[in-house]
Legacy VTK file of the C-alpha trace (Angstrom):
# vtk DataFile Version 3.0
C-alpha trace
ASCII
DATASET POLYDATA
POINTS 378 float
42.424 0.570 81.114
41.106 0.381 84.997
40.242 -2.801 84.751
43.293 -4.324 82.365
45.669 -2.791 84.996
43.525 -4.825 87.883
43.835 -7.966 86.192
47.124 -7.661 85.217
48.976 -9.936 87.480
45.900 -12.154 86.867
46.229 -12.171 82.993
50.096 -12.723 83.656
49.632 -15.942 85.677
46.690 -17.047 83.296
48.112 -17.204 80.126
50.845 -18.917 81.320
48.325 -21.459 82.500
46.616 -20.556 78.833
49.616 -21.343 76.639
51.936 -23.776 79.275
50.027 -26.011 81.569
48.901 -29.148 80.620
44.974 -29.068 81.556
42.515 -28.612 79.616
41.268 -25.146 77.681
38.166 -25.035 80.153
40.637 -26.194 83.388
42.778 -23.138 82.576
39.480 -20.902 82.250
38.382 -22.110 85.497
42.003 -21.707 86.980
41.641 -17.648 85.405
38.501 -16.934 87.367
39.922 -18.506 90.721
42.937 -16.004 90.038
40.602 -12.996 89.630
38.487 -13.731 92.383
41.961 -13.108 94.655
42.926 -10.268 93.034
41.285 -7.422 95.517
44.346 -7.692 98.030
46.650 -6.977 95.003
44.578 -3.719 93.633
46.827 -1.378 96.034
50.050 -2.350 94.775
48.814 -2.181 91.556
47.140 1.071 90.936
50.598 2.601 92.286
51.917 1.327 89.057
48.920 3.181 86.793
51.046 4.970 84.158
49.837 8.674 84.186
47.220 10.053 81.364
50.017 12.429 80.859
52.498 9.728 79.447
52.719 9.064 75.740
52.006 6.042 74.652
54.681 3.493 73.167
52.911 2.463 69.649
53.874 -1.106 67.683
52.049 -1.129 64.824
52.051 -4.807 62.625
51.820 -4.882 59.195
53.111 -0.972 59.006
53.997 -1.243 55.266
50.445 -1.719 53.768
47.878 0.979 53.218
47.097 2.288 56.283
50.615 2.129 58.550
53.324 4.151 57.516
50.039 7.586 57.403
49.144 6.394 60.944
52.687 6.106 62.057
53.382 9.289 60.696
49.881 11.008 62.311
51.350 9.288 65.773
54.402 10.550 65.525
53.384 14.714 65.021
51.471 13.741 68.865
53.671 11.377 70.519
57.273 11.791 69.310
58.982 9.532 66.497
60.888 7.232 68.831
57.317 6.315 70.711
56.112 5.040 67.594
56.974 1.858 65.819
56.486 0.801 62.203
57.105 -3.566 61.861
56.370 -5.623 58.815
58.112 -9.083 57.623
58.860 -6.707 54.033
62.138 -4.553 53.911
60.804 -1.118 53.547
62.228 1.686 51.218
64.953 3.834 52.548
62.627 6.695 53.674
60.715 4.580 56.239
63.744 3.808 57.743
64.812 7.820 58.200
61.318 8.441 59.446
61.497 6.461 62.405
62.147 3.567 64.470
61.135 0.379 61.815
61.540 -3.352 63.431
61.170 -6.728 61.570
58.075 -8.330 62.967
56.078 -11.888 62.221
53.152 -11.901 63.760
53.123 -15.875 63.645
56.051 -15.314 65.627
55.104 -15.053 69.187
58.178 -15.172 71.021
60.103 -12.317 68.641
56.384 -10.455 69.229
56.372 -10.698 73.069
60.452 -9.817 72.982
59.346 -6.597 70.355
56.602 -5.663 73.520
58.687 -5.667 76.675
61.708 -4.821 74.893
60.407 -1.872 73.938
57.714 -1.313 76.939
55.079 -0.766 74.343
51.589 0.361 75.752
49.181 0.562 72.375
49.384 -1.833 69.836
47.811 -1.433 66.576
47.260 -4.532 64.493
47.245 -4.470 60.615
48.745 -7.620 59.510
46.211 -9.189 57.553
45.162 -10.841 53.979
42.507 -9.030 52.152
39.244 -9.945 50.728
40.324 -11.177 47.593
43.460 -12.127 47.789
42.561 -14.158 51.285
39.675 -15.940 49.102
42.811 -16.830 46.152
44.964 -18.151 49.275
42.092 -19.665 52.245
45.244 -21.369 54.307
47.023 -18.703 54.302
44.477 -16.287 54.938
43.959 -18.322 57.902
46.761 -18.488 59.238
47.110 -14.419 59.457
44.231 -13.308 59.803
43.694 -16.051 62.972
46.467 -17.616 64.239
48.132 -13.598 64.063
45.671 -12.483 65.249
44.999 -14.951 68.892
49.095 -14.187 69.450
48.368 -10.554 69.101
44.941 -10.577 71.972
47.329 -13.180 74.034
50.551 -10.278 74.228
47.963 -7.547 74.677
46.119 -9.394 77.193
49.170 -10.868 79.473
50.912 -7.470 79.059
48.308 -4.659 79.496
47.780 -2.941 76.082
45.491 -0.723 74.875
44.859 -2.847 71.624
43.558 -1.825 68.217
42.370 -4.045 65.524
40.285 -2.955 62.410
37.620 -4.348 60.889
35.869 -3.766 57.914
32.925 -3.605 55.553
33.906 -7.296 54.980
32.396 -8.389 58.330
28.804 -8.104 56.846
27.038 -10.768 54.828
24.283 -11.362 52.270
21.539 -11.581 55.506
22.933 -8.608 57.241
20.764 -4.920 56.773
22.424 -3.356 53.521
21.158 0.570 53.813
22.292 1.331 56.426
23.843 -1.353 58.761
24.253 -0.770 62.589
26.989 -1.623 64.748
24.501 -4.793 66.520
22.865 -6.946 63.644
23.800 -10.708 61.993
26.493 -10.561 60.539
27.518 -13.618 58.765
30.076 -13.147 55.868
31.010 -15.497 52.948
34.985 -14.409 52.639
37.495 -16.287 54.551
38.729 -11.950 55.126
35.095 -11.607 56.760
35.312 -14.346 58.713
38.488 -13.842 60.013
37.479 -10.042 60.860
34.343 -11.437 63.011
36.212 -13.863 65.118
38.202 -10.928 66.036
35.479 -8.485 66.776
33.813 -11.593 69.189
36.976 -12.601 70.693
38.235 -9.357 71.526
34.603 -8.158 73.251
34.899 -11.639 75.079
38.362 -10.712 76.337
37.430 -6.888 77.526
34.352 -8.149 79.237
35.945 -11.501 80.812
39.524 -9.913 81.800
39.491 -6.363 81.171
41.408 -5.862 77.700
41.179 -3.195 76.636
40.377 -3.996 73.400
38.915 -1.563 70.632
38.001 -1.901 66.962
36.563 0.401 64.111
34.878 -1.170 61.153
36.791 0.445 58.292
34.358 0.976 54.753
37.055 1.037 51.305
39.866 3.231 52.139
41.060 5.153 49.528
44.788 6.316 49.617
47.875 7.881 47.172
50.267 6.517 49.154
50.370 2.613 48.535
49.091 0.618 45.546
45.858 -1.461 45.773
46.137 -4.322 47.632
43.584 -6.982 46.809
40.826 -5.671 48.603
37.140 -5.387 46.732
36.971 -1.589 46.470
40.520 -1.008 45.109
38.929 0.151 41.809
38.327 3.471 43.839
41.999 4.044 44.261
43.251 2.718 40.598
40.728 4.984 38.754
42.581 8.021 39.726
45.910 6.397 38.921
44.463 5.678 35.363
42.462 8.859 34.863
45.459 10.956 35.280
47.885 8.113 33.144
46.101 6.567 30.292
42.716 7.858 30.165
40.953 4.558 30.187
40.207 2.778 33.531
38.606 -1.167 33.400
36.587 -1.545 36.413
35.823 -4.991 37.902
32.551 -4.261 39.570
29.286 -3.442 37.560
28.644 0.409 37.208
26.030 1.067 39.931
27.879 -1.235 42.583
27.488 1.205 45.881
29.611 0.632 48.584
30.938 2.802 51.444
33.952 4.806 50.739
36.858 7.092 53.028
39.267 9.445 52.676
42.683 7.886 54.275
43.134 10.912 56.014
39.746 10.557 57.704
40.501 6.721 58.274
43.705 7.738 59.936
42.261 10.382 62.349
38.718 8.315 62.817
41.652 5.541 64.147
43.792 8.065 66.617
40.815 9.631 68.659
39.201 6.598 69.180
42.438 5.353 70.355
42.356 8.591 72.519
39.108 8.339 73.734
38.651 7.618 77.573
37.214 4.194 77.910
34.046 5.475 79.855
32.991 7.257 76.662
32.515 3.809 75.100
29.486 1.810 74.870
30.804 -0.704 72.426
34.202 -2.164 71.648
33.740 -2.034 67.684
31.766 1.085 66.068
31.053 1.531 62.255
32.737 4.565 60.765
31.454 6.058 56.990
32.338 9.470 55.281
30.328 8.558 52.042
28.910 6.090 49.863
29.040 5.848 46.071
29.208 4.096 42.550
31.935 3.644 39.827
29.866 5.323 37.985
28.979 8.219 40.334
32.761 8.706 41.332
33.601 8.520 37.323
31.206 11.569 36.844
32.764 13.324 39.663
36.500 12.807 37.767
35.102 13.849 34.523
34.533 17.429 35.553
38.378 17.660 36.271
39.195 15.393 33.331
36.222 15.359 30.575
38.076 12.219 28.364
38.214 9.646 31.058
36.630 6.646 29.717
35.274 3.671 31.916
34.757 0.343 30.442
32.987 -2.229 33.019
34.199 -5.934 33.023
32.477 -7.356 35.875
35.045 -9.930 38.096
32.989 -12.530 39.644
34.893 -13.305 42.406
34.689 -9.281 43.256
31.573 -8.404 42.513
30.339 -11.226 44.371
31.791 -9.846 47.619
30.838 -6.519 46.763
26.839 -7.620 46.459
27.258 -9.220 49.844
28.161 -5.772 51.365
26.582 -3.379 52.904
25.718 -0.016 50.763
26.021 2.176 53.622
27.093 2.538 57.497
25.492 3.496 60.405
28.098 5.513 62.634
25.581 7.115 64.449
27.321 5.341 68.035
30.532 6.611 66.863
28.958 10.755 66.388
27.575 10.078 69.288
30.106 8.177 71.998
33.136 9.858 70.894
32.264 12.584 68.467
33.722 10.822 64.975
32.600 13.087 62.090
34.079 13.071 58.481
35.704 15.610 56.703
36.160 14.396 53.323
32.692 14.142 51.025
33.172 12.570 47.554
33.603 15.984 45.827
36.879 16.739 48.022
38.269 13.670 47.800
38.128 13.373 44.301
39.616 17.060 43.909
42.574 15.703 46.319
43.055 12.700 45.064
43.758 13.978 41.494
46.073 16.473 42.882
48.165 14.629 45.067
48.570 11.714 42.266
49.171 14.901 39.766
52.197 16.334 41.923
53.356 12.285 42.625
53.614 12.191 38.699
55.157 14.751 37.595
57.789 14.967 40.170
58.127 11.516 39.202
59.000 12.398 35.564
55.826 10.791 34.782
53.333 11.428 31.923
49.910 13.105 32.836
46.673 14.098 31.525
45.512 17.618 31.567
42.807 18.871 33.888
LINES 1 379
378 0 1 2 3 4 5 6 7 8 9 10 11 12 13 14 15 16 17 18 19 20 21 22 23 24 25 26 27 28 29 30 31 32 33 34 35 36 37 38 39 40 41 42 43 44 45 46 47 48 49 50 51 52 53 54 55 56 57 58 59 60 61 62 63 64 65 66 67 68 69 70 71 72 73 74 75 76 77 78 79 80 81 82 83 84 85 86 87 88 89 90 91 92 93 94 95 96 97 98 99 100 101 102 103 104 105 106 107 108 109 110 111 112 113 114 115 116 117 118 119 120 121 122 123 124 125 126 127 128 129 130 131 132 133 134 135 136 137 138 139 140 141 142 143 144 145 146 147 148 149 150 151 152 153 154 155 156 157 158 159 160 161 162 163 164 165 166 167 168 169 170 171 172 173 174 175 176 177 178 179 180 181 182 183 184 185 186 187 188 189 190 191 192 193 194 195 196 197 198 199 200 201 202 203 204 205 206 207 208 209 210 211 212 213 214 215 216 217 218 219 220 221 222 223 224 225 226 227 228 229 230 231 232 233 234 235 236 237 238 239 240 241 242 243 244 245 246 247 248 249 250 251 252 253 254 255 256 257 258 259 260 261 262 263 264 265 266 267 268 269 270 271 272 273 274 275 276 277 278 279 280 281 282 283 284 285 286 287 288 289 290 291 292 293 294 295 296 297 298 299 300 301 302 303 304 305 306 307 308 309 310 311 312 313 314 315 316 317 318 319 320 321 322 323 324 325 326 327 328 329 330 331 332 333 334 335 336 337 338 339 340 341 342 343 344 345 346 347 348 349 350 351 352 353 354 355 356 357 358 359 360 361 362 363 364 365 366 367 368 369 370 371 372 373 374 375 376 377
């Protein structure tokens, strides 16, 4: 943060030149470093202006209504205080987000309503979800693109020319065919074959470029499947992991679209959401990278099926392998390496596969039959 708050008046001046002046893309790079070079006589003024580690945070989160926003805003909230924590999305949400907390329409292909959202609202951390998932990014490249990009470079600009701590997530997805399957590090090729993949690497390299050229604070946590009761699948590759307790506890019968021994890494939300908030939280001389792995567990439809079958015996699993799916899947790693992450900042897991399965079918047992719903007996 140091170094952000240094360059501030810098980064100010230089995206201007970045998104206003008419030279050239390497003219306004070479304009940048002539800024910083003059910035010394300016470091005075500007460390008066540090906020205090005592302050709370102002949180924006984008893309708040999918899996993982509305649990983190809520987690953020119980620390920081409901009114320092905003939920945005382009969807209308359902009455209860609304009495939870501050909720703002947000675009993130909108950059003017975006930067108006940040000052407006002196925001400090952003958090950046908005993004199309593996499979439904591959049905819909343009589109895909034009999130998971063009969202994406008006996201680092704001956090860059304003001074934000900024978070954006990763994923399993970021791996390729050529990449080490069991386990991957943090530092190998990469190379993915999804548009979701792709779109998740030029965001890993762009925001490292950033922190080390300007000082952004940028920081970013390759997520493995998340697996949640709170929203429906979304289109990603390892939703089966989230539907199967959904149909276990329903009809009985789950169809899974990946072959039976198909291992990939796996989290409890819960874990995903705190994983998420201490590296947030963690001082940035604790660091050694700007994007860590983070894994819990790794396992098979068929291993988690066995797990489900000693709370619910019946459940039946047919496989009927999608090839657009499965293809991704076999491009993906089978496990993580988050030794960095133990290690820099003290991540560890609390959710194996046997206690996620056990709350899982609880939680999604108590959602039903409050509900009015039909379900099976453990």
């Amino acid at each position: 943060m140091q170094r952000c708050v240094h360059a501030c008046a810098s980064n100010i001046l230089g995206h201007l030149l970045w998104r206003q002046c008419a030279l050239t893309r390497s003219q306004c790079l070479s304009s940048l470093g002539r800024f910083s070079r003059q910035m010394s006589s300016w470091r005075q003024l500007e460390n008066s202006n540090v906020p205090s580690s005592q302050e709370k945070p102002k949180v924006l989160i984008t893309g708040g209504l999918g899996q993982l926003g509305m649990g983190l805003a809520e987690m953020l909230r119980k620390q920081y205080g409901t009114d320092n924590v905003i939920l945005s999305d382009i969807k209308k949400p359902p009455p209860h987000i609304f009495r939870s907390g501050p909720f703002v329409y947000a675009d993130v292909l909108d950059y003017k309503h975006l930067r108006e959202l940040i000052i407006n609202n002196q925001i400090t951390w952003l958090v950046h979800y908005s993004a199309l998932l593996s499979a439904v990014g591959e049905a819909n490249v343009a589109l895909a693109r034009k999130i998971n990009i063009t969202g994406l470079h008006n996201v680092l600009d704001l956090a860059l020319e304003n001074c934000l701590r900024l978070f954006v997530p990763s994923t399993i997805g970021a791996f390729g065919p050529s990449s080490p399957r069991d386990p991957v590090p943090d530092l190998c090729v990469q190379r993915p074959r999804t548009i979701y993949g792709v779109s998740k690497v030029h965001g890993e390299l762009m925001g490292e470029y950033l922190h080390h050229k300007h000082g952004l604070d940028f920081r970013c946590l390759r997520y493995p499947g998340v697996i949640s009761v709170n929203t429906p699948p979304g289109g990603g590759t390892t939703d089966y992991a989230v539907q199967i307790f959904h149909d276990a506890l329903s009809t009985g019968h789950h169809e899974c679209y990946l072959r039976p021994d198909t291992r990939l890494p796996m989290m409890h939300i819960s874990d995903c959401h705190r994983a998420t908030v201490e590296f947030m939280q963690a001082p940035e001389c604790q660091l050694s990278l700007r994007t860590y792995n983070i894994a819990a567990m790794s396992f098979t439809p068929e291993e988690v099926a066995q797990e489900i079958r000693k709370h619910l015996p019946q459940l039946k699993v047919t496989y009927s392998p999608d090839s657009v799916r499965q293809t991704i899947a076999d491009s993906w790693p089978v496990r993580f390496d988050d030794s960095n992450a133990r290690r820099d900042w003290g991540w560890a897991p609390a959710f194996g596969l046997e206690e996620l399965v056990s709350d899982m079918l609880h939680t999604i047992r108590s959602k039903r039959t409050s509900e009015g719903l039909h379900v099976n007996s453990l």
